[in-house]
Backbone as XML, in Angstrom:
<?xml version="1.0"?>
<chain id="A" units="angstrom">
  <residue number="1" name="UNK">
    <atom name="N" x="-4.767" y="-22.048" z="7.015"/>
    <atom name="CA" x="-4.240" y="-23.284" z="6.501"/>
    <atom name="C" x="-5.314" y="-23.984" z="5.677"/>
  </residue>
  <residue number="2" name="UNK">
    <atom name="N" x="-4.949" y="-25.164" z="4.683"/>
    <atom name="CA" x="-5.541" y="-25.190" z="3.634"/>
    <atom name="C" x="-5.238" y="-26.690" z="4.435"/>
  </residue>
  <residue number="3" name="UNK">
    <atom name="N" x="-6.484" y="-27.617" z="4.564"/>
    <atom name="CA" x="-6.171" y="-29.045" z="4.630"/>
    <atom name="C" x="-6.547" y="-29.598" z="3.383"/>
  </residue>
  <residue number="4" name="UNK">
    <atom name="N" x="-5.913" y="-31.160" z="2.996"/>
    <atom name="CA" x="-6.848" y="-31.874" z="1.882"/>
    <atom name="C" x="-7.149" y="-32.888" z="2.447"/>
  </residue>
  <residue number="5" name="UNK">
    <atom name="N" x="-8.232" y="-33.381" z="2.136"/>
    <atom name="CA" x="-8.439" y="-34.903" z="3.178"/>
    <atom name="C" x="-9.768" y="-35.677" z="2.352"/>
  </residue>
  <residue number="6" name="UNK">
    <atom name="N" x="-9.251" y="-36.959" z="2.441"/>
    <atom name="CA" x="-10.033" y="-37.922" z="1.282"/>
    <atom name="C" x="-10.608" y="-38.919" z="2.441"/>
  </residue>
  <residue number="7" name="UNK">
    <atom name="N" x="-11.408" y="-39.924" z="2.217"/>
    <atom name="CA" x="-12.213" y="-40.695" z="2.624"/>
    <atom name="C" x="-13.029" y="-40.696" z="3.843"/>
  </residue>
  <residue number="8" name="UNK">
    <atom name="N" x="-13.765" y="-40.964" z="4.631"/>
    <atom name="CA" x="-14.531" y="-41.049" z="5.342"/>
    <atom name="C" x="-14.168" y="-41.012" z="6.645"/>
  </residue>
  <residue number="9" name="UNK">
    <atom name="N" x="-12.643" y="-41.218" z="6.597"/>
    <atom name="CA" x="-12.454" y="-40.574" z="8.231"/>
    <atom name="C" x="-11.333" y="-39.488" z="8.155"/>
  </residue>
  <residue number="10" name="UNK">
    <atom name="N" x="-11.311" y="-38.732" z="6.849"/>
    <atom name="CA" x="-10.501" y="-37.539" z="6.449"/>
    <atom name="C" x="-9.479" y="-37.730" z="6.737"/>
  </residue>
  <residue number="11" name="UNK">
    <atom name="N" x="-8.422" y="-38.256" z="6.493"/>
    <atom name="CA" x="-7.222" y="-38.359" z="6.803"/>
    <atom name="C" x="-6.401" y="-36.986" z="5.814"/>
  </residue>
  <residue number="12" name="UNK">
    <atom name="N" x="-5.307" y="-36.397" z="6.607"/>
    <atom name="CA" x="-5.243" y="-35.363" z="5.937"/>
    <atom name="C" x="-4.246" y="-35.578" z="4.837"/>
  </residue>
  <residue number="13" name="UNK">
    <atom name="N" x="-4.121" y="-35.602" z="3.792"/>
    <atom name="CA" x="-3.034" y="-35.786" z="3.051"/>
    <atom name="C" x="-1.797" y="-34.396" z="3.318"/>
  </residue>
  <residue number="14" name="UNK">
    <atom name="N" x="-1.879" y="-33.523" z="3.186"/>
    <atom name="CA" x="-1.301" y="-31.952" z="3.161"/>
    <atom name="C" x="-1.769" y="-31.124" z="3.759"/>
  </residue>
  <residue number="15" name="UNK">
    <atom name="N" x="-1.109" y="-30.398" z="4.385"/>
    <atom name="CA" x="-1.687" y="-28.494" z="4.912"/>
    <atom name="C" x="-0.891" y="-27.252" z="4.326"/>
  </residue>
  <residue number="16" name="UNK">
    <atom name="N" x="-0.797" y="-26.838" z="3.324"/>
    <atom name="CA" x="-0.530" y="-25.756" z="3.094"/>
    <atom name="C" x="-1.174" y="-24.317" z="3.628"/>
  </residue>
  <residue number="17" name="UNK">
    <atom name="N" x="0.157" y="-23.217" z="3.949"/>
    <atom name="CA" x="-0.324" y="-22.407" z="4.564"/>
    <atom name="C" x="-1.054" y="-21.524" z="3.264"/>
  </residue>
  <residue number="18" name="UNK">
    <atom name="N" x="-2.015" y="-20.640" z="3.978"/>
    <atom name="CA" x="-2.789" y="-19.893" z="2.499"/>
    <atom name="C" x="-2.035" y="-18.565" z="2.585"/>
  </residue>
  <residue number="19" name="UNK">
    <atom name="N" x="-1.776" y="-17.894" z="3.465"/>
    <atom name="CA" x="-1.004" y="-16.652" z="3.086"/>
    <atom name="C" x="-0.154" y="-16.645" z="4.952"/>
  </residue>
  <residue number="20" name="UNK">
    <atom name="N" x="1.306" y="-15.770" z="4.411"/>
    <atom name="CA" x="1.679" y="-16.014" z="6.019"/>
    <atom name="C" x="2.370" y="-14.183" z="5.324"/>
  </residue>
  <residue number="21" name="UNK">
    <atom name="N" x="3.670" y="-14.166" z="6.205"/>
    <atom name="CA" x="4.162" y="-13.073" z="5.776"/>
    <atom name="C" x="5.645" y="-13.266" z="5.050"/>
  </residue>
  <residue number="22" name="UNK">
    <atom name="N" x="6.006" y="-13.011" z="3.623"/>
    <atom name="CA" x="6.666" y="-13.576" z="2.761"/>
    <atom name="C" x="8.899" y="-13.476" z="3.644"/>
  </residue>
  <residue number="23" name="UNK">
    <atom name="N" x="8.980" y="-14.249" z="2.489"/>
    <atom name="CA" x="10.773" y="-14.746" z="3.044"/>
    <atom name="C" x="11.435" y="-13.284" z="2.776"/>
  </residue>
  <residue number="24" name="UNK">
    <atom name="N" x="12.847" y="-13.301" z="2.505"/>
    <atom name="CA" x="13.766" y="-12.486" z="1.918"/>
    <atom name="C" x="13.822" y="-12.128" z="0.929"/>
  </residue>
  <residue number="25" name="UNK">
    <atom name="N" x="13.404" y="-10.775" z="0.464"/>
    <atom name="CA" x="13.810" y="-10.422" z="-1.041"/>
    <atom name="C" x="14.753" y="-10.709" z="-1.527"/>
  </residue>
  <residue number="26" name="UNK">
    <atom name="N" x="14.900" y="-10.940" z="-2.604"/>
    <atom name="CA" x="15.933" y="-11.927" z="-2.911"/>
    <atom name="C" x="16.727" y="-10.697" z="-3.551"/>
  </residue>
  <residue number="27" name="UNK">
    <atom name="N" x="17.892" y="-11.484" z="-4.043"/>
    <atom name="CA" x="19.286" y="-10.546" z="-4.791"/>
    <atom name="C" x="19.089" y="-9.151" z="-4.985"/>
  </residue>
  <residue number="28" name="UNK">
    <atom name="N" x="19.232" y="-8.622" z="-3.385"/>
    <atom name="CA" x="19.334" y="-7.048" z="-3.299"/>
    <atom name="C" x="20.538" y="-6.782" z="-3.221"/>
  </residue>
  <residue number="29" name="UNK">
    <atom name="N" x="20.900" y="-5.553" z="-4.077"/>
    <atom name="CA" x="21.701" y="-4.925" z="-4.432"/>
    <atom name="C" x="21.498" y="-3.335" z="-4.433"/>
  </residue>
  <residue number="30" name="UNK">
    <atom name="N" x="22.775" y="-2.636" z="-3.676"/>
    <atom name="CA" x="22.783" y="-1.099" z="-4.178"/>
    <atom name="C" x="23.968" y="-0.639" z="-4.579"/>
  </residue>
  <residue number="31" name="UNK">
    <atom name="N" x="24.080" y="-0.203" z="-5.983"/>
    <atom name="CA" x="25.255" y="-0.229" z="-7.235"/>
    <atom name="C" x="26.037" y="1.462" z="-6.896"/>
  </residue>
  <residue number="32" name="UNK">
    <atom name="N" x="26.570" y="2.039" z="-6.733"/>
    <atom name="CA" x="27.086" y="3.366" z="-6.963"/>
    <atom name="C" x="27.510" y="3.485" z="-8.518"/>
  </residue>
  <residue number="33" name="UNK">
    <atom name="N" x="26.986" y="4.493" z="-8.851"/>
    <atom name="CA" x="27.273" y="5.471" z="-10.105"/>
    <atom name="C" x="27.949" y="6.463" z="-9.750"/>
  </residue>
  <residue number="34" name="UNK">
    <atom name="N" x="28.188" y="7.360" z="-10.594"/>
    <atom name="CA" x="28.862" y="8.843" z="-10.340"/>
    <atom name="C" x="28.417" y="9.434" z="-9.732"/>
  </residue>
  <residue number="35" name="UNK">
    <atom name="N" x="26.808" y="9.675" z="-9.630"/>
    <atom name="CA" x="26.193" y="10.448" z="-8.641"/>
    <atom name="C" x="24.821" y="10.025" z="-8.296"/>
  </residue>
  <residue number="36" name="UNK">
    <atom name="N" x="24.908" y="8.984" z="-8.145"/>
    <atom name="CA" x="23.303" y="8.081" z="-7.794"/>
    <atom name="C" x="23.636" y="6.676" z="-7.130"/>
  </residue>
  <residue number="37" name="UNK">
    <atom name="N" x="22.815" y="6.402" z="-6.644"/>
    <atom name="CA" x="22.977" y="4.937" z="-5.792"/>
    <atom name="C" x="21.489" y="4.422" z="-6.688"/>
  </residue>
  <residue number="38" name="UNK">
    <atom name="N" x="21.769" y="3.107" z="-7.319"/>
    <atom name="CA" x="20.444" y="2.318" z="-7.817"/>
    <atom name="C" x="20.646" y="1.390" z="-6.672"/>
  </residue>
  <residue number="39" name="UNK">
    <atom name="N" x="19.471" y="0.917" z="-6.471"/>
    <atom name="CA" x="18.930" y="-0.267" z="-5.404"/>
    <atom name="C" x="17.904" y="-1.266" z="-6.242"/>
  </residue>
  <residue number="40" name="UNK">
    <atom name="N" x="18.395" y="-2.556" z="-6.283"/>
    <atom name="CA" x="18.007" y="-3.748" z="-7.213"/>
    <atom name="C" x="17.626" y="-4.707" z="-6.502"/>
  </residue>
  <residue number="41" name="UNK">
    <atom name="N" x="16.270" y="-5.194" z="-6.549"/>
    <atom name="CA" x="15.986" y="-6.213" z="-6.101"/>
    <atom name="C" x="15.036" y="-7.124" z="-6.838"/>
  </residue>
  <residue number="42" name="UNK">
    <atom name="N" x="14.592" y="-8.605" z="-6.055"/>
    <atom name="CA" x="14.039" y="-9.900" z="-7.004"/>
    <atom name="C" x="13.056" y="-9.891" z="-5.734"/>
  </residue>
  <residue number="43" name="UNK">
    <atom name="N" x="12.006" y="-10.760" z="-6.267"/>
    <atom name="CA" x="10.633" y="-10.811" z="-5.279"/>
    <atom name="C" x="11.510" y="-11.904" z="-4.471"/>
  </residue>
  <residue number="44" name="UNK">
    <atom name="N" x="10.691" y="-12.191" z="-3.434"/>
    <atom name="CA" x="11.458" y="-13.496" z="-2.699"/>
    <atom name="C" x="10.725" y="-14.774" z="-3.037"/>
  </residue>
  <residue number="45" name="UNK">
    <atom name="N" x="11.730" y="-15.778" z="-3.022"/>
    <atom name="CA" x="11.732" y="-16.638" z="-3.439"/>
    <atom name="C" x="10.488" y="-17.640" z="-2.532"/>
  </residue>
  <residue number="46" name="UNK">
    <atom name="N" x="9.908" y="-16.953" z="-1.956"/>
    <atom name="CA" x="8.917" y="-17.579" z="-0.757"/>
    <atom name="C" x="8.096" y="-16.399" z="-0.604"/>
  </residue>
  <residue number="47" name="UNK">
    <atom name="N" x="7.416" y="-16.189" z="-1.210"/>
    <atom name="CA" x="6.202" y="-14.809" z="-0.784"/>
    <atom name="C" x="4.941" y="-15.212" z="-0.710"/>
  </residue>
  <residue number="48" name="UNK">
    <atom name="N" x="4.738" y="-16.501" z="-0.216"/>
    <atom name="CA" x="4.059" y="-17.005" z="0.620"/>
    <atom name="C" x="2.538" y="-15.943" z="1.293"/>
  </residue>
  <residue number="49" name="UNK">
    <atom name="N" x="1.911" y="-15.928" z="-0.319"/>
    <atom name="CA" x="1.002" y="-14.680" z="-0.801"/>
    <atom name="C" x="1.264" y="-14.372" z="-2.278"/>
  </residue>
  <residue number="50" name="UNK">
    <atom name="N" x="0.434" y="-13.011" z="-1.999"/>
    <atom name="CA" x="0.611" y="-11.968" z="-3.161"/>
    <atom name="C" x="1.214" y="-10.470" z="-2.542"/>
  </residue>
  <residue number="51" name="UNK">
    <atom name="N" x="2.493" y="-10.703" z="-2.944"/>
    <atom name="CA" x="3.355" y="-9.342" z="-2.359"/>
    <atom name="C" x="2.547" y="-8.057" z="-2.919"/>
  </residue>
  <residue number="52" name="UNK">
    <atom name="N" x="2.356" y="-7.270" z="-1.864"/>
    <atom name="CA" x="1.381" y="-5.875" z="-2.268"/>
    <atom name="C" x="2.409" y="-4.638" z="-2.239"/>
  </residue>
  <residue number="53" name="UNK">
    <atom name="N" x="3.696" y="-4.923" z="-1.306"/>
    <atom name="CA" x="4.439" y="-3.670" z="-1.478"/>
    <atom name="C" x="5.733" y="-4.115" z="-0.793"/>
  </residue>
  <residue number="54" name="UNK">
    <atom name="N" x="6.894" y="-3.279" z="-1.135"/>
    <atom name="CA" x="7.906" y="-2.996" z="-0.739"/>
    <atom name="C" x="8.885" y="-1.837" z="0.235"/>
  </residue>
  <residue number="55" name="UNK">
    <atom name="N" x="9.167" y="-2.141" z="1.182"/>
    <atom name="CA" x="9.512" y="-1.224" z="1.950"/>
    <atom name="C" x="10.875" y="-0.706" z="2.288"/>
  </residue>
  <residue number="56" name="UNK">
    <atom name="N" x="11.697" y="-0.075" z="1.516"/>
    <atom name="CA" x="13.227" y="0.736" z="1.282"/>
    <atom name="C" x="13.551" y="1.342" z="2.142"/>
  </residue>
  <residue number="57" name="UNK">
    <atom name="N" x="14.556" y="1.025" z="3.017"/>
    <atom name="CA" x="14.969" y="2.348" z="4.004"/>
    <atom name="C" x="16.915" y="2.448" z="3.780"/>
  </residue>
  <residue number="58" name="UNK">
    <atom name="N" x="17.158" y="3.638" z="3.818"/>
    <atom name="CA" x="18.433" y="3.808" z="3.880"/>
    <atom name="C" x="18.700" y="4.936" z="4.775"/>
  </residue>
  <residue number="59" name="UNK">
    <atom name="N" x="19.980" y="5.516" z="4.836"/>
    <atom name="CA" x="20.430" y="6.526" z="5.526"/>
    <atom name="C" x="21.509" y="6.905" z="4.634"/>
  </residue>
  <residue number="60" name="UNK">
    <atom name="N" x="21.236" y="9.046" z="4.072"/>
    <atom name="CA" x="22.371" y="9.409" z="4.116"/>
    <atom name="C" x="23.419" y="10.002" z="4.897"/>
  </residue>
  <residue number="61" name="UNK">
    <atom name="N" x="24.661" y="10.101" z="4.894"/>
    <atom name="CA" x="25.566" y="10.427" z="5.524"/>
    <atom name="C" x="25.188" y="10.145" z="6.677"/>
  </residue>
  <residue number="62" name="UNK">
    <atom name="N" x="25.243" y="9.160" z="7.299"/>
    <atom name="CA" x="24.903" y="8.760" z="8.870"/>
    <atom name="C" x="23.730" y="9.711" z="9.401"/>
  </residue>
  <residue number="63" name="UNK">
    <atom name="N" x="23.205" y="10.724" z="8.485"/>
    <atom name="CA" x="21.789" y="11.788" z="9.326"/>
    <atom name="C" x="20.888" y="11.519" z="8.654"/>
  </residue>
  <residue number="64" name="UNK">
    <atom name="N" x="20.366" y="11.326" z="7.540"/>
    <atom name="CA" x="19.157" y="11.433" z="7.546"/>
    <atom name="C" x="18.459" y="10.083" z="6.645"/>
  </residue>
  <residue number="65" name="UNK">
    <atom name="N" x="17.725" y="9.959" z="7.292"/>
    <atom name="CA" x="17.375" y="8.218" z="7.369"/>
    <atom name="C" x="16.061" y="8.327" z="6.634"/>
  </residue>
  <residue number="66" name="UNK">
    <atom name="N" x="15.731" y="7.750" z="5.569"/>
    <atom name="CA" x="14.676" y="7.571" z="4.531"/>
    <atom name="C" x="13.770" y="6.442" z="4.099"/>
  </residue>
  <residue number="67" name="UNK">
    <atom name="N" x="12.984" y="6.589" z="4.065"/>
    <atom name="CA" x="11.737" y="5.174" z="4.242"/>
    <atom name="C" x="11.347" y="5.211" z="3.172"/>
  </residue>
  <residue number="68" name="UNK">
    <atom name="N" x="10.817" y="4.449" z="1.963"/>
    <atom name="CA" x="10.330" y="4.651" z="0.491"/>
    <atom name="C" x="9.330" y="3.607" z="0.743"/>
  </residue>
  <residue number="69" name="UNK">
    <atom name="N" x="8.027" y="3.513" z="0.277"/>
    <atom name="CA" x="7.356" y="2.459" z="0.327"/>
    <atom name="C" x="7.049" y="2.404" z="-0.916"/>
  </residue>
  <residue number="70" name="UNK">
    <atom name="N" x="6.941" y="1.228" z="-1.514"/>
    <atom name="CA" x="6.386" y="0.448" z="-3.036"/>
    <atom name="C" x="5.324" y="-0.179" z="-3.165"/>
  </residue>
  <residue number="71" name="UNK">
    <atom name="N" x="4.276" y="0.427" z="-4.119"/>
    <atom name="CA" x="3.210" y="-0.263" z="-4.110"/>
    <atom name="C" x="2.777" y="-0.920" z="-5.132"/>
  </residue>
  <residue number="72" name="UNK">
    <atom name="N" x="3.513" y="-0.876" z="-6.326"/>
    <atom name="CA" x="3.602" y="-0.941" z="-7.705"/>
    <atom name="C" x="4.800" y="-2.672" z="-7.481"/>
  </residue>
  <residue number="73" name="UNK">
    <atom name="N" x="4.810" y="-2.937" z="-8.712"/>
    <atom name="CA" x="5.556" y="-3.923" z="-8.787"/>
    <atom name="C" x="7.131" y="-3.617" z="-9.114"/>
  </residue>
  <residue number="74" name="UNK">
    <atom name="N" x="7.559" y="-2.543" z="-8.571"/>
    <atom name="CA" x="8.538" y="-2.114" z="-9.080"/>
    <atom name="C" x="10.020" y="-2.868" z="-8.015"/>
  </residue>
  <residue number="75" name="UNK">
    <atom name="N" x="10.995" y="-3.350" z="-8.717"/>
    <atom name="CA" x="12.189" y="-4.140" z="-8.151"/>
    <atom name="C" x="13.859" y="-2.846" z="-8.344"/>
  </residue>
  <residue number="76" name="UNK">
    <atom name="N" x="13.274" y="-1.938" z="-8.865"/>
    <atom name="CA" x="14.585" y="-1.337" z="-8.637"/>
    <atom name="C" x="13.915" y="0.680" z="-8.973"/>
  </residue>
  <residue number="77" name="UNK">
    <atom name="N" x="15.179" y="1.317" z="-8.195"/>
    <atom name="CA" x="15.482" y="2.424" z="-7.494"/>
    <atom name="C" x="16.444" y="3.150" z="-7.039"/>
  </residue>
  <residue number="78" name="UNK">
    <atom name="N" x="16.674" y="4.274" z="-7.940"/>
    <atom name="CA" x="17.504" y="5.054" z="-7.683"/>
    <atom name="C" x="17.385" y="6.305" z="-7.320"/>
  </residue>
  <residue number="79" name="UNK">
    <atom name="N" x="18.521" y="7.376" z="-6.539"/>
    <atom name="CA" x="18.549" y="8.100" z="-6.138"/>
    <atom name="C" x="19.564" y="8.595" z="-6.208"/>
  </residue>
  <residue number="80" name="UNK">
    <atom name="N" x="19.435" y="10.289" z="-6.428"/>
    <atom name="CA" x="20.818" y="11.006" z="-7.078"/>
    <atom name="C" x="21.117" y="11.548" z="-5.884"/>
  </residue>
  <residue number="81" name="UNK">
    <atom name="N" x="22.353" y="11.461" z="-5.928"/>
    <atom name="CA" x="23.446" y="12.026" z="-4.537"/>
    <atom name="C" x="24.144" y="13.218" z="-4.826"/>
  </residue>
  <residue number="82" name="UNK">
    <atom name="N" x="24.938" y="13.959" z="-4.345"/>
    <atom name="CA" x="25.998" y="14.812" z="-4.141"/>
    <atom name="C" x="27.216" y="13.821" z="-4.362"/>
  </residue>
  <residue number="83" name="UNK">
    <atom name="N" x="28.246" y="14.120" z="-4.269"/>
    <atom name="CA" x="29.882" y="13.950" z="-4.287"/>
    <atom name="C" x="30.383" y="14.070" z="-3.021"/>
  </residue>
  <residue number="84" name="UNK">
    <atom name="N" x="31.075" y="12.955" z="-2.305"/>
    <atom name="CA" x="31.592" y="12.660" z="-1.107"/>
    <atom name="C" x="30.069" y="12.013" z="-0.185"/>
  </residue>
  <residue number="85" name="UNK">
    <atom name="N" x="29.309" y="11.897" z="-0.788"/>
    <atom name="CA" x="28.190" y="10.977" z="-0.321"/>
    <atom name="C" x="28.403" y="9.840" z="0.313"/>
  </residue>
  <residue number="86" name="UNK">
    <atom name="N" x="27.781" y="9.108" z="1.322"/>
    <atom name="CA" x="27.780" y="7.663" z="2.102"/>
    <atom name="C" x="26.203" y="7.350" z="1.986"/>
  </residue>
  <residue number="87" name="UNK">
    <atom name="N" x="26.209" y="6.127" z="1.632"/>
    <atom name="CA" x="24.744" y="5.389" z="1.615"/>
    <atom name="C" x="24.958" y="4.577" z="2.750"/>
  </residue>
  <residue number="88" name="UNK">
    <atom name="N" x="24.097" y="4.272" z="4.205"/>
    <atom name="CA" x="24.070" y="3.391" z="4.633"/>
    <atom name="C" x="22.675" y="2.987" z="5.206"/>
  </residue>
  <residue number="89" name="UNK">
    <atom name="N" x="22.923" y="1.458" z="6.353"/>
    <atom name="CA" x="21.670" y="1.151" z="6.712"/>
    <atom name="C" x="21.175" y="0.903" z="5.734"/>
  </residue>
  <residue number="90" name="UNK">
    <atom name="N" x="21.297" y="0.236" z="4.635"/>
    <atom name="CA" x="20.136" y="-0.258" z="3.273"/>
    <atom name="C" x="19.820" y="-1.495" z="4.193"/>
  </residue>
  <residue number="91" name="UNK">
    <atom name="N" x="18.463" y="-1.782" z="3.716"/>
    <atom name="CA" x="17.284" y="-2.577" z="3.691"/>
    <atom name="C" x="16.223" y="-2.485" z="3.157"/>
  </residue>
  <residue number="92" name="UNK">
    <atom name="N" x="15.108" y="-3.795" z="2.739"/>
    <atom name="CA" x="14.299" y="-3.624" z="2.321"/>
    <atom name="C" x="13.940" y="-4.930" z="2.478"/>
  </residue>
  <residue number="93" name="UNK">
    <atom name="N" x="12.162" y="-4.800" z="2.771"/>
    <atom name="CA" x="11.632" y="-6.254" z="2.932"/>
    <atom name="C" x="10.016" y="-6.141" z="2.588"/>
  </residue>
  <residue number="94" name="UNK">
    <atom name="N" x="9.644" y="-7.374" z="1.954"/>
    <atom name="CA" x="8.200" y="-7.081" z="1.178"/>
    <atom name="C" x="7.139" y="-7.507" z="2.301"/>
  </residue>
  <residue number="95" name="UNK">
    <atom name="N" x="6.307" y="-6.925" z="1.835"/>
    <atom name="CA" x="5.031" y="-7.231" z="2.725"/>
    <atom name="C" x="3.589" y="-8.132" z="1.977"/>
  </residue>
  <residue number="96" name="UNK">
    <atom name="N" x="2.907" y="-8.994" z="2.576"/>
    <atom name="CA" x="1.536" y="-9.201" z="1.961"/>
    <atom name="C" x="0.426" y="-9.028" z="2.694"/>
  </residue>
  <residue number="97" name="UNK">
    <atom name="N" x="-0.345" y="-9.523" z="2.582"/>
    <atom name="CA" x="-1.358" y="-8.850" z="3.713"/>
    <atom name="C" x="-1.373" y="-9.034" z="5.041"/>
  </residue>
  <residue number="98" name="UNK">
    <atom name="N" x="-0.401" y="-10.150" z="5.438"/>
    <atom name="CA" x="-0.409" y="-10.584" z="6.774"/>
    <atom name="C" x="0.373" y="-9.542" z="7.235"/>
  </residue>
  <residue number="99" name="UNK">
    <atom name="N" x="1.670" y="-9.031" z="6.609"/>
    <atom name="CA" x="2.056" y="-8.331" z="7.353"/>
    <atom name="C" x="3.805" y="-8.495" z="6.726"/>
  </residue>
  <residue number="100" name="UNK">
    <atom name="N" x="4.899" y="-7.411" z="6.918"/>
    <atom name="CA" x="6.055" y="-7.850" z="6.018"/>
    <atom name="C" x="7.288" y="-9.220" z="6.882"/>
  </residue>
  <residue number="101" name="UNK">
    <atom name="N" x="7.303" y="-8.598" z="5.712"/>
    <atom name="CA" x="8.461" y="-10.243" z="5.636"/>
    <atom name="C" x="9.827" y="-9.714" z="6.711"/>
  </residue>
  <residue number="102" name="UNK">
    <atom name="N" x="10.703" y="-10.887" z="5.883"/>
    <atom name="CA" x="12.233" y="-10.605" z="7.147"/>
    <atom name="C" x="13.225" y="-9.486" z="5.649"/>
  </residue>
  <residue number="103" name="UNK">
    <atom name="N" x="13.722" y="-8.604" z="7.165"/>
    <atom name="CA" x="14.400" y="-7.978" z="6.248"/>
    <atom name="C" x="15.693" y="-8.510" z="5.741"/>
  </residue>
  <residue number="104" name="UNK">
    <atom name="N" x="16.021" y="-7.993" z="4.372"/>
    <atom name="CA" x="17.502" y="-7.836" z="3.903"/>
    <atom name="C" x="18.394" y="-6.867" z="3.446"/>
  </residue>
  <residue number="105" name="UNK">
    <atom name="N" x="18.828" y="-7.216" z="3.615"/>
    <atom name="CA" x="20.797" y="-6.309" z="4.015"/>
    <atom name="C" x="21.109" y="-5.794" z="2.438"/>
  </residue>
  <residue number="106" name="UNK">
    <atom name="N" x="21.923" y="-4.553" z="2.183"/>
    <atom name="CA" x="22.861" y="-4.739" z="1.233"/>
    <atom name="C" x="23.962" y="-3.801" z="1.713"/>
  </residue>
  <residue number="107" name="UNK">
    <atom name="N" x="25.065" y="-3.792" z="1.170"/>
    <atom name="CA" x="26.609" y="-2.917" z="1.825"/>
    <atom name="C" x="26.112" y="-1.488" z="1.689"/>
  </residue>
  <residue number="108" name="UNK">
    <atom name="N" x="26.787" y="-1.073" z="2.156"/>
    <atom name="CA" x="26.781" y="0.616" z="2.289"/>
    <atom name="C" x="27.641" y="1.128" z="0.992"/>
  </residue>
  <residue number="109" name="UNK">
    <atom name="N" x="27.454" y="2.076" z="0.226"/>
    <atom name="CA" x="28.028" y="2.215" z="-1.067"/>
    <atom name="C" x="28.432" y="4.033" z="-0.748"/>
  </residue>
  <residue number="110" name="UNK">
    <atom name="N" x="29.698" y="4.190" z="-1.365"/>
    <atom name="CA" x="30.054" y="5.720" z="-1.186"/>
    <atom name="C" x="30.494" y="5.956" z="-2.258"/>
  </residue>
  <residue number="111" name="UNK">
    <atom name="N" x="29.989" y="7.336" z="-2.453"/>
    <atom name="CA" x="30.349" y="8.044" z="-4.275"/>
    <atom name="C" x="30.941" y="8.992" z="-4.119"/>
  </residue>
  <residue number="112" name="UNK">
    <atom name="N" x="32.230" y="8.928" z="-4.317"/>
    <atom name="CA" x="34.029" y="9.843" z="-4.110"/>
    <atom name="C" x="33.315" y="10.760" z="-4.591"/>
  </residue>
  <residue number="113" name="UNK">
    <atom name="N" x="34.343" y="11.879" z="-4.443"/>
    <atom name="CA" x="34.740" y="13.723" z="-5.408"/>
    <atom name="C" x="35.075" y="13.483" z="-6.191"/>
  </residue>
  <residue number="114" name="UNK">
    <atom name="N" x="35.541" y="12.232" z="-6.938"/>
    <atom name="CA" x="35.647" y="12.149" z="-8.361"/>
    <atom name="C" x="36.148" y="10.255" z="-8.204"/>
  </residue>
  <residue number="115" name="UNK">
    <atom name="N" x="35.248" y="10.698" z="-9.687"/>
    <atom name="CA" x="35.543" y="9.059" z="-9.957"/>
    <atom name="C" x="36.886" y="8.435" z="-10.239"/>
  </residue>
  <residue number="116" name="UNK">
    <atom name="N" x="36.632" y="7.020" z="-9.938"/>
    <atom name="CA" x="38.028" y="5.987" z="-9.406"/>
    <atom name="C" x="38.596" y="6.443" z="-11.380"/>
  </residue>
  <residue number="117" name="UNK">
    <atom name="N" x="39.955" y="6.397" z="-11.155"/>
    <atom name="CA" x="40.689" y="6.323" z="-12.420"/>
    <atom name="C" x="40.954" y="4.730" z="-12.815"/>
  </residue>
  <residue number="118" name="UNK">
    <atom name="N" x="40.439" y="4.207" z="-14.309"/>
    <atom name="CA" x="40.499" y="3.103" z="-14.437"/>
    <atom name="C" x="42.079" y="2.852" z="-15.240"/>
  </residue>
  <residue number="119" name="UNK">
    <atom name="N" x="42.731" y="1.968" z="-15.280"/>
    <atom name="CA" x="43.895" y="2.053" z="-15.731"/>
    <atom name="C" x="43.724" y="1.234" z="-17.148"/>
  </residue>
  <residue number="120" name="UNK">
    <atom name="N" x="44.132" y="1.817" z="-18.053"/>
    <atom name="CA" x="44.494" y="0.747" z="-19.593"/>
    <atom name="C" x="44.479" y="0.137" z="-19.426"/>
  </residue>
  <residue number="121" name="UNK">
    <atom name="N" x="44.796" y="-1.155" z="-20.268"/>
    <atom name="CA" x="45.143" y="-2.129" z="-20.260"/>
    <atom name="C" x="45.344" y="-2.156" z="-21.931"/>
  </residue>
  <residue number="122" name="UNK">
    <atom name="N" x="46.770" y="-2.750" z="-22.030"/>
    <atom name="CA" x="46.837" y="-3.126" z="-23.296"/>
    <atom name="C" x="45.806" y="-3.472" z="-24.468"/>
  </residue>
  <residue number="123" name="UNK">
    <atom name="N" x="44.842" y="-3.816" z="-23.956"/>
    <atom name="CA" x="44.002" y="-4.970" z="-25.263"/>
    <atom name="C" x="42.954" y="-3.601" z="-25.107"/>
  </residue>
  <residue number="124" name="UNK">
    <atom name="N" x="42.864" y="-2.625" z="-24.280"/>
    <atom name="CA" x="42.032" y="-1.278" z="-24.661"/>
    <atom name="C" x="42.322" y="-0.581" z="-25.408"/>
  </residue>
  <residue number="125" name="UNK">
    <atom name="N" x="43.860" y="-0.360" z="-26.254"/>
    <atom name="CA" x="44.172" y="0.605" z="-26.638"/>
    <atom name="C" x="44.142" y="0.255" z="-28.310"/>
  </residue>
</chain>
């Protein structure tokens, strides 16, 4: 903690913390494509530090469960799937030196045997 304190019997004006372990990554997202899941995210809005890395975990098809760590400043990530694929268990939460933050959530995303048929619409044709 960081005190400030002025006159002769220091009274403290403020305490800011100097580094703790940062909030929620903010606006995470994982998008399905035809055959890839991207995973999108924003630093958090409280990183309360200097975020040093990012930590990705998902699961495919309910077996096999995957950990990605980020050390780079990088906010998005993808990964190519098979057909009849399930993404679940997404999370991801940043860390600073104290140690990582709280995790966050995004939906579970599944990429059919073939893609959804979009229907016309008049003003397409």
């Amino acid at each position: 903690m960081l005190s400030v304190a002025t006159g002769t019997n220091f009274s403290v004006l403020y305490t800011l913390p100097l580094f703790a372990v940062p909030g929620f990554v903010s606006n995470f997202v994982a998008g399905d494509q035809l055959t890839a899941v991207t995973f999108d995210w924003e630093a958090p809005e409280e990183p309360n530090g200097i975020i040093i890395a990012y930590e990705l975990t998902y699961t495919v098809n309910s077996t096999n469960t995957t950990t990605k760590n980020f050390t780079d400043v990088s906010t998005m990530f993808t990964i190519n799937l098979d057909i009849n694929t399930n993404v679940s268990n997404i999370s991801i939460r940043a860390y600073t030196s104290v140690g990582p933050g709280e995790v966050a959530t995004a939906d579970d995303v599944f990429i059919p045997a073939t893609p959804p048929i979009r229907e016309l619409a008049s003003s397409d044709v």
